[in-house]
N, C-alpha and C positions, 0 to 999 in steps of 0.2 A: 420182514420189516417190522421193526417193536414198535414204530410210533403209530401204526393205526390202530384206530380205534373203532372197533368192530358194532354194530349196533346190533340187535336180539335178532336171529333169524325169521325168515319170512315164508312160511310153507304155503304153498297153496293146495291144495286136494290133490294128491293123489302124483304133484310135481317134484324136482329136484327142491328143496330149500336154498336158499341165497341168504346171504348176507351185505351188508353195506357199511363202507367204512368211510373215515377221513384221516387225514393228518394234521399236524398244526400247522402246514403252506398250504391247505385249504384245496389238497388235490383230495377225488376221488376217490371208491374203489368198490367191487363188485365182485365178490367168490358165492363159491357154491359151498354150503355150510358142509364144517369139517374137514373143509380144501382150503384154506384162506392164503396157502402161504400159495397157492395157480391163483392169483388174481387177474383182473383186468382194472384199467387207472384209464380215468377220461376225465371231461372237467365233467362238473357237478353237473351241468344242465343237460351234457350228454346221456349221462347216468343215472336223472331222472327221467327222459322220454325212454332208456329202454324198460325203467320199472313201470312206470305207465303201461307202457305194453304189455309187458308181463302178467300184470294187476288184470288187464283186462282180458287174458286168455290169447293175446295176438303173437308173444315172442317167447313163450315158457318155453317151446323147441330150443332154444340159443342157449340155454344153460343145460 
């Protein structure tokens, strides 16, 4: 999909990298950088409790 818009990946130590995207209808999206066209789409609030998680060392496993 060309209308997302990717924002700068987000490494953590030692983790996969992620990236986070949107659209212009305001859906989500979630790849593992260098994967973006395997994403995953939720709405936005979903998408940020699982980077939350992520951030905090509790879901880095899911990616």
């Amino acid at each position: 999909m060309s209308d997302i818009t990717w924002e700068e990946p987000f490494c953590a130590e030692g983790n996969n990298c992620f990236r986070i995207g949107t659209d212009p209808d305001g859906n989500a999206y979630i790849a593992v950088s260098g994967q973006e066209d395997r994403y995953l789409t939720d709405s936005r609030e979903a998408l940020r409790a699982l980077i939350r998680e992520i951030k905090a060392g509790r879901a880095d496993h899911l990616l």
